[in-house]
N, C-alpha and C positions, 0 to 999 in steps of 0.2 A: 504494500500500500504506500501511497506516498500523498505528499503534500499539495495541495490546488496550487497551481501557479501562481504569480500576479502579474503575468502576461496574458494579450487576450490576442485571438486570430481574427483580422477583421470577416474571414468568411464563418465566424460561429456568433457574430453582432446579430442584434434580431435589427428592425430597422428602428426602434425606438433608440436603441443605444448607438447603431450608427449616425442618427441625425445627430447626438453629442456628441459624438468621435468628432463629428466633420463638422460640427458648427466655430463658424468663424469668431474669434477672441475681438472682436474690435469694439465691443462693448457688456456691459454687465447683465449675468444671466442667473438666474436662478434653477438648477435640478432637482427633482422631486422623485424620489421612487420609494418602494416598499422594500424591506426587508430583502437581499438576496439579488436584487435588481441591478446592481454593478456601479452602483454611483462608485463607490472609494477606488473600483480599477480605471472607470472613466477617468475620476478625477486626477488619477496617478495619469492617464496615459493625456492629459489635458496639458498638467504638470510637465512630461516627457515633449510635448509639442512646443511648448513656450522656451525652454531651454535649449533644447535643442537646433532649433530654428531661430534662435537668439534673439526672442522679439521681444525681450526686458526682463527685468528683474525680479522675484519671484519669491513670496513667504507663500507656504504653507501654514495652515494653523486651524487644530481641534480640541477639543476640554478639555481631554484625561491628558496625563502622563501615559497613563497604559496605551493608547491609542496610538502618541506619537511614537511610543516604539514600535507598535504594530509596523506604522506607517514610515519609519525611517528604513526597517530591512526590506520592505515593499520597494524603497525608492533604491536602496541599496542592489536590488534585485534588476530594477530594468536601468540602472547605471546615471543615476542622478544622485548628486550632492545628498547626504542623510542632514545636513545642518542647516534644511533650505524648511526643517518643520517644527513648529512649535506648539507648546502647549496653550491655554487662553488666559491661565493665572501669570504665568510668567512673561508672556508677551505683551500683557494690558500692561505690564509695570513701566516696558521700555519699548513702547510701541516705534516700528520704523517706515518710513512712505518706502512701495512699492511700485513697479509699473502694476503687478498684478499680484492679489491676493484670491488662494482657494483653500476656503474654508468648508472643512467636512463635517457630517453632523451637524450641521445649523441650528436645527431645530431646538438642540440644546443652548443657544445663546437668548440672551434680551438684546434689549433696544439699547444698551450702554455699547457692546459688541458691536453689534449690527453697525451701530452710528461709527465706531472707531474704526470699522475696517475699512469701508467709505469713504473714511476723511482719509485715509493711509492710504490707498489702491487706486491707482488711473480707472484699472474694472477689477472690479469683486465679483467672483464663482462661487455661486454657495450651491452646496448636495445635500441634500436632506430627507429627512420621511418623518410626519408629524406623529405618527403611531410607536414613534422611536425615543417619543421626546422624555429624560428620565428625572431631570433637574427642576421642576417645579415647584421643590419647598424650596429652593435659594430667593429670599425675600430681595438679597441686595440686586437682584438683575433678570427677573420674572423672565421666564425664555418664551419665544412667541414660534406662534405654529409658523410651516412654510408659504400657510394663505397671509396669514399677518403678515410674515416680509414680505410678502409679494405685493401686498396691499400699502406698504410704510414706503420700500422703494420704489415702487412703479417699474421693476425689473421683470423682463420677460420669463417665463416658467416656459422649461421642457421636461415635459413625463418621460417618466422610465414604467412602463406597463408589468411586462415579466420578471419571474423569480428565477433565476438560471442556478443559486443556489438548493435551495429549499425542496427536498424531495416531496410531492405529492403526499405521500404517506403519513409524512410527519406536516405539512402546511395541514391536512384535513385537521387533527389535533390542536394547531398553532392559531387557528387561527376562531377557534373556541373561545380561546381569552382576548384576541385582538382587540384592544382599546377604540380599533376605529369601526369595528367590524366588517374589515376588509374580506371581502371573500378572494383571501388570498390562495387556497389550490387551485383555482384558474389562472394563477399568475405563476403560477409554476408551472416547469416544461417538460421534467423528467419524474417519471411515479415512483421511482426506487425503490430499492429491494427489502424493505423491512420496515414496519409500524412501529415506532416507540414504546419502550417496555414502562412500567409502572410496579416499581419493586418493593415491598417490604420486608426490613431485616427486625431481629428481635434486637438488637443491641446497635450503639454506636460502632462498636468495635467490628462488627461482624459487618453492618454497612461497608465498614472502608475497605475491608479486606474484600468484601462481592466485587466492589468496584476493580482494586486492583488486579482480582483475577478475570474479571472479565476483560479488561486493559490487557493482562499476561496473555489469557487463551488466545484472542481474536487481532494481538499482534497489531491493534492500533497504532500508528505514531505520528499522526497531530489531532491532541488530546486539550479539551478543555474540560474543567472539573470547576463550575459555578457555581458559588454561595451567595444569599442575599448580603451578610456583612463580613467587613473586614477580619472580628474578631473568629467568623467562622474558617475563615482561610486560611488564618494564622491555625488556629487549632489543628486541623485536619494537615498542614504543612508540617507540622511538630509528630504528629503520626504516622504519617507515611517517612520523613526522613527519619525518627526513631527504628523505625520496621523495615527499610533500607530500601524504598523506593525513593529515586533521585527523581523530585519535582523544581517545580520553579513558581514564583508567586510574587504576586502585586497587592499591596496594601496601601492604606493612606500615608504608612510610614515605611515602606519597605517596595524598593521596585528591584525585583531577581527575575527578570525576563531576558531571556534568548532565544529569538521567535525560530532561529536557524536549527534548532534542536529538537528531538523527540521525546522531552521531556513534557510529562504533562503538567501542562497552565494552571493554575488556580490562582481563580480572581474573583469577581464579587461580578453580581448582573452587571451590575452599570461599567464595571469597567471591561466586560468583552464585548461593548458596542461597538460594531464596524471590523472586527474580528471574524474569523471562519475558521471551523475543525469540523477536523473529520468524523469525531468524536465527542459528542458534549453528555456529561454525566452532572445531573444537577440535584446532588444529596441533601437530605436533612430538607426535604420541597416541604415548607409547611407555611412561606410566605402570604399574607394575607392582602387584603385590596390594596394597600400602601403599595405593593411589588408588581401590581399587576401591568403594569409598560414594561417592568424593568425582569418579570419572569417571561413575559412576552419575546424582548430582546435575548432572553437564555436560551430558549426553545428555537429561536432563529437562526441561531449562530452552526449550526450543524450540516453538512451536505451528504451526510450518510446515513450515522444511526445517533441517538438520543437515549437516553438511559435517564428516568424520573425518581431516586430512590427517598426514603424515610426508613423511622423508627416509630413514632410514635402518633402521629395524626397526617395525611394527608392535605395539603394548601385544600381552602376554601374555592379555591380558585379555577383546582383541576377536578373537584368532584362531581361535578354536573357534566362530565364528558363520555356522550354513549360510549358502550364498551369495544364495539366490532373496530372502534381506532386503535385497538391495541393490537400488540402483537402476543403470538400464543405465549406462555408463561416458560423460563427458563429452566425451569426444574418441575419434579411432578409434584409440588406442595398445589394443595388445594387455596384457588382462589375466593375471598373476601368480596362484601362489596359496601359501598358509599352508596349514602342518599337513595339509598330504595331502589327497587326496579328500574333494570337497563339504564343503571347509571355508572359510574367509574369504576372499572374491574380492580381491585389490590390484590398482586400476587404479593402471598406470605411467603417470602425468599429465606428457606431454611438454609442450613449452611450446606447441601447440594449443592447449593448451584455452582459454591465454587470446586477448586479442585485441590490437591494439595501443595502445585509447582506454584505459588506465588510466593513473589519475594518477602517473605515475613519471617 
């Protein structure tokens, strides 16, 4: 198995994404897509055109920290400068005029943003999806959907229609919770090979070990492992390198990412927005409507398979979801069920499921 590129072949563009490929730079635009739709490879391969055609000078610039490293091995990958991106706390301190500024994730900025990139930028590219938006208790810079800037600047908007990520299987599931209620499995292109499981272990400890041997068996290596908070990352980081699985993790005080490795990610919803694995395993799901954009973005992040595990209560979130979107159960333990008739199947994940070769 191997890693999604962040090269794109203009003969596999649909034409919504080739009209951004080939839209002309000579004024400010705004892009809009769902989850999986290609905005951050446009944007990279947008990036790749202004540089290289030397038509001026050029910041990048998105929320997280985690993002720009995402986004600097990306640039490092199709051969552009990795110090041409930055994060939006560090860059509002010592903001610089540019010929051009592309900012990814928009959706997460306010109007203090919006307004400083503008006054920096001969034109501003912004890429966004308002269904993505995860930053709405930041009282000091309220972030506004993609219709608001669209509405504040008078900047033209290109749709991005399709999910060239997001396999069918998993979109029918994802988009249960969609905050826009997008009927995103039409926006998906490929049905893929497997429905997202829904796991229940009896203990923490026995959680982490299903995971990692389901990571050992099926030979994953690019892995993301999404918690709602910081302090669960760090946890679950302390157990798996005690137990001698070599991970790698992002916190609010701790950034140990190296996207170039097969090491698996652990990071927190909000910060694998604009991210992609092969693999996304999202433990301890018991998030409630506070998470519900930001377990939305967890569930997105994946182009293959999706792994939902718990201990103790299943998220409010995922229990209203018929059963027939799951996939059949990993072991022969007898399935549970949520909320009554033909509603969210829980396989009770006894310690079958794993095997004995995991690294523990």
């Amino acid at each position: 198995m191997s890693k999604r590129s962040f090269y794109v072949r203009e003969s596999e563009l649909d034409d919504f994404q080739r009209q951004v490929l080939n839209k002309k730079v000579d004024k400010s635009f705004i892009v809009k897509g769902c989850a999986g739709s290609g905005k951050s490879i446009l944007a990279l391969w947008k990036a790749h055109d202004i540089v290289s055609n030397n038509r001026g000078s050029l910041q990048i610039i998105v929320f997280t920290k985690a993002l720009k490293s995402y986004m600097e091995e990306a640039l490092r990958a199709i051969g552009i400068n990795s110090s041409l991106v930055d994060y939006w706390h560090h860059w509002k301190n010592n903001p610089k005029k540019s010929d051009f500024i592309i900012v990814d994730e928009v959706q997460d900025f306010g109007q203090e943003a919006i307004n400083a990139f503008i006054r920096n930028a001969r034109i501003a590219l912004f890429y966004g999806d308002s269904a993505q938006q995860l930053y709405g208790w930041l009282a000091e810079d309220t972030p506004l959907s993609i219709e608001e800037i669209a509405a504040a600047t008078g900047f033209s908007t290109e749709n991005l229609v399709f999910n060239h990520r997001l396999p069918k299987k998993i979109a029918r599931f994802a988009q249960c919770i969609c905050p826009e209620g997008d009927d995103l499995e039409n926006r998906c292109r490929n049905e893929g090979s497997e429905k997202p499981y829904i796991l229940k272990f009896d203990s923490y400890e026995e959680e982490m070990k299903g995971i990692a041997s389901i990571i050992n068996n099926r030979e994953f290596d690019d892995i993301g492992i999404l918690f709602p908070k910081n302090e669960d990352v760090d946890k679950a980081a302390r157990f798996f390198s005690k137990n001698g699985l070599s991970v790698e993790k992002k916190t609010s005080s701790d950034m140990d990412l190296n996207w170039s490795t097969t090491n698996p990610k652990l990071m927190t919803y909000h910060s694998a927005k604009g991210a992609q694995f092969e693999a996304v395993f999202i433990p301890e799901c018991t998030a409630g409507d506070r998470f519900s954009n930001a377990l939305y973005v967890a569930v997105t992040r994946t182009y293959q398979a999706l792994y939902v595990t718990y201990t103790d209560y299943l998220s409010p979130l995922l229990c209203g979801i018929p059963n027939e979107l799951f996939n059949s159960p990993l072991s022969n333990s007898t399935s549970t069920w949520l909320g009554g008739e033909n509603k969210t199947p829980v396989i009770n994940a006894s310690s079958s499921v794993y095997d004995e070769d995991i690294p523990f």
